[in-house]
N, C-alpha and C positions, 0 to 999 in steps of 0.2 A: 367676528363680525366686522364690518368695514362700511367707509364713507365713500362713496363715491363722488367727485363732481364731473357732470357731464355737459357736452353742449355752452364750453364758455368761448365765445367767440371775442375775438380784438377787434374794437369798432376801428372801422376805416377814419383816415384823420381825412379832413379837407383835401387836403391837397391830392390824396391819390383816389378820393374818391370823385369819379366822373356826374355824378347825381349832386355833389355839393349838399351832401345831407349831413352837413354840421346842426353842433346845436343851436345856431343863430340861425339858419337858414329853418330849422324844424318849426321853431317859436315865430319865424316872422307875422303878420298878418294876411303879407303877400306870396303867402306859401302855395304849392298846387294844394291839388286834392291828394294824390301820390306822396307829396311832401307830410302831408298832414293823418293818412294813413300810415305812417312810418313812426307818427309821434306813440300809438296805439301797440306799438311794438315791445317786446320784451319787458313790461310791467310788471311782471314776478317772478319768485322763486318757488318753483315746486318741488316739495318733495316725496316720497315714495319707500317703502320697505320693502326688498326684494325676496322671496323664496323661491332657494332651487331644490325645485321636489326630488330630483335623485339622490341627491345629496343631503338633503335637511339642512343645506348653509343657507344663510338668508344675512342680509345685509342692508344697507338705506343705498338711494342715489337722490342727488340734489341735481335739478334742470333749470331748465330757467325755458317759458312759455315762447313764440318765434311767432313772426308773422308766417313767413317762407317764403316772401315775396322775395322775386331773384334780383330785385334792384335795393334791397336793405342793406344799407351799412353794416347795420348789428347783426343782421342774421345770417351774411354771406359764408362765413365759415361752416356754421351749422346747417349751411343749404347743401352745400359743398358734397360735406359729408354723406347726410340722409340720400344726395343724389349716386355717389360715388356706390354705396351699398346697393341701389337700387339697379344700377345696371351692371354691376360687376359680373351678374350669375351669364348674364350673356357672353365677357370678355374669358370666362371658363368655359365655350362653349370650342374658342378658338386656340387651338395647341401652338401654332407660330404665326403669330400677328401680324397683317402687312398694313402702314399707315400711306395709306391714298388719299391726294389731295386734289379736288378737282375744282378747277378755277373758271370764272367767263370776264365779260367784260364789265367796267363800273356802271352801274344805271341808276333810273331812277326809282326810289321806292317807293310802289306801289302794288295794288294789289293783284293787277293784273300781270305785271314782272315776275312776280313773288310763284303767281300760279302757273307762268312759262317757264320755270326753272323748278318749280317741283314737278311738272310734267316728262321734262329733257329730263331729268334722275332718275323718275320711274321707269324710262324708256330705256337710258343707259344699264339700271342694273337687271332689267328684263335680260338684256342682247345677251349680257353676262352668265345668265343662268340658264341661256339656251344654250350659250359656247358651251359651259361645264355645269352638272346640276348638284357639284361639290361646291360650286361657289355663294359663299352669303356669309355676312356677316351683321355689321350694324354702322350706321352713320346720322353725324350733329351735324343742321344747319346751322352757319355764323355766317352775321348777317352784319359789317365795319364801314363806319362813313368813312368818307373816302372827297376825293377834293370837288370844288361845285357843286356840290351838291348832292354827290351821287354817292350809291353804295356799293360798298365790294359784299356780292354776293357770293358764296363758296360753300365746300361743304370738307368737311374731313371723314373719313370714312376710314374704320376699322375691317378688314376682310381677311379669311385664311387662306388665300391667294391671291394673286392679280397676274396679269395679263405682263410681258415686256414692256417696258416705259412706250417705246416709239408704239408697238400699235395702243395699248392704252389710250396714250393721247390722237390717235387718229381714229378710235372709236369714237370716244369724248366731243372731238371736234365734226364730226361728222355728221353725230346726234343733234350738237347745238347748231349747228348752219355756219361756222365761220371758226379759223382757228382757235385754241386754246391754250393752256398752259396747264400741264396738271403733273404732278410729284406722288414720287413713289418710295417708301423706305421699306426694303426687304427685309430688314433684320429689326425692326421694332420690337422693345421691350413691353414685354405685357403689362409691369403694374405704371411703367412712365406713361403709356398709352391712357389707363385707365383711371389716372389722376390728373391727364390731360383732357378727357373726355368730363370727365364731372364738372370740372374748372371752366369748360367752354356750356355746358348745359347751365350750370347752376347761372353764370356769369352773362349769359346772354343778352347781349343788347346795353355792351358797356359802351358808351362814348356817344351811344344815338342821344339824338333830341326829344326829348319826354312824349311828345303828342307821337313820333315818328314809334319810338317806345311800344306805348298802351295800345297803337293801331295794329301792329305787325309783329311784335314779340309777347308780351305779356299774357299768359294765358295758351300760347301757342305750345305745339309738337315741335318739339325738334330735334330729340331723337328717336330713329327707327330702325325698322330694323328689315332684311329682306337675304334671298334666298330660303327655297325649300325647308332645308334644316333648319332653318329660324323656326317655318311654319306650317310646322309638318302637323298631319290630320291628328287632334287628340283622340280621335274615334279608334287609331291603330291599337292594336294589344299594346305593340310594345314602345314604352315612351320615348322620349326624346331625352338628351343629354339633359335639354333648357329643364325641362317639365322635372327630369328628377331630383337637380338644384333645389328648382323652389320647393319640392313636398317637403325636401330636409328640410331646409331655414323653415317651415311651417311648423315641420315636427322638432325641432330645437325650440321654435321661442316657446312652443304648447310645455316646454319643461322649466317655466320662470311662472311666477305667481306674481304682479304687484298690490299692493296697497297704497292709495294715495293719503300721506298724514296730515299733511296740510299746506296752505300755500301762502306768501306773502308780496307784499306792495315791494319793488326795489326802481331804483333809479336807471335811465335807459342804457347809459352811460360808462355803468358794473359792473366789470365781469366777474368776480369772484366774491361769493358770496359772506353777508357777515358774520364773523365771530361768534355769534348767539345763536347763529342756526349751526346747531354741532350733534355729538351722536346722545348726549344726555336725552335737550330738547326731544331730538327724535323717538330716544327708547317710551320718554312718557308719554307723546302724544299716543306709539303701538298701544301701549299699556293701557290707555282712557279710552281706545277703539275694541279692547280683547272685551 
């Protein structure tokens, strides 16, 4: 039998954190709302008694509770995470990865910007899937201030082929109304890809200004996914690559049992849990639950 700690994250210090969600700033008076939902964050430690039914091994894990909001100090690593798992089964979809970057010009943010540039996307990777109906993949909007005021709007795009650089970017350009700039790596690594991809979902909307924030990121899609084989009819007998990913992870976790043993008060601040919470603690709270 075993302890587990899971989910300890390293709170960002000041300085590298863009939100300025120190402890001074958490406590001030003059705190946002954002700021003051963040103080609500990480309040405890949970723990749990594992059973793996094929097995009969069973064991504890200690967590600790998350906001998941993707602008938290304390919870960015643990956001990281949970995201990187979530879109992985997609990046198993693609046998040799091509990293596409497709770039416009800086503007200003707004909502009407926001909605001519996810329209020019959809249109772009339309063209793509009528050139070839092999083509699809998945891509994150990042969304980086940028000088005067404006924003560098971009997208990075994960795909199991592309087009030659030159016409690439004279599709691109041609779609948007006016040149462009867009980058292609043929030989991308699949898991730098998919540690690069979690990092820009979970991290979304580091460096904007809070109100610019909660308007146009927060709560937002940003990543998707496109091409046929993404989305292909569930009605067909026979499934898709995506589709038989996920039934396993469904039928793997259907082979863990938890019990929640009990949970406590901890400081935001904590990563590693105290001393007292150990596997005695744990066996007798099982013990007063049997």
């Amino acid at each position: 039998m075993e302890t587990l700690l899971k989910g300890q994250p390293t709170p960002l210090n000041q300085d590298s954190n863009p939100w300025v969600m120190g402890e001074q700033a958490l406590n001030s008076p003059a705190a946002t709302p954002l700021q003051q939902k963040h103080r609500l964050c990480s309040t405890q430690w949970v723990a749990f008694r594992w059973f793996h039914v094929p097995t009969s091994s069973h064991g504890h894990v200690i967590t600790q509770n998350h906001c998941g909001d993707r602008s938290c100090p304390v919870c960015i690593k643990f956001r990281i995470g949970v995201t990187k798992a979530r879109i992985s089964p997609y990046f198993d979809c693609i046998d040799k990865p091509k990293h596409i970057i497709l770039t416009t010009k800086n503007m200003p943010l707004n909502t009407a910007n926001l909605r001519w540039f996810r329209t020019k996307l959809r249109s772009f990777t339309r063209s793509l899937d009528r050139h070839s109906w092999r083509f699809f993949g998945a891509y994150v909007l990042e969304i980086k201030p940028a000088d005067n005021d404006l924003y560098h709007v971009h997208v990075h795009m994960v795909a199991n082929q592309s087009l030659h650089h030159e016409k690439l970017t004279a599709r691109w350009s041609k779609i948007v109304g006016y040149p462009c700039d867009t980058r292609v790596k043929y030989r991308a690594q699949k898991k730098n890809l998919l540690n690069y991809f979690a990092r820009r979902c979970a991290m979304a909307g580091v460096g904007m200004n809070e109100p610019d924030y909660i308007r146009f990121v927060q709560g937002s899609k940003l990543f998707n996914t496109f091409g046929k084989e993404m989305h292909r009819d569930k009605s067909k007998k026979t499934p898709s690559y995506l589709e038989v990913l996920l039934t396993s992870a469904t039928e793997k976790r259907k082979e863990f049992k938890f019990t929640m043993l009990g949970s406590w008060d901890k400081n935001q601040n904590v990563s590693v849990p105290p001393d007292w919470i150990n596997s005695e603690l744990l066996e007798q709270l099982w013990l007063e639950k049997c």
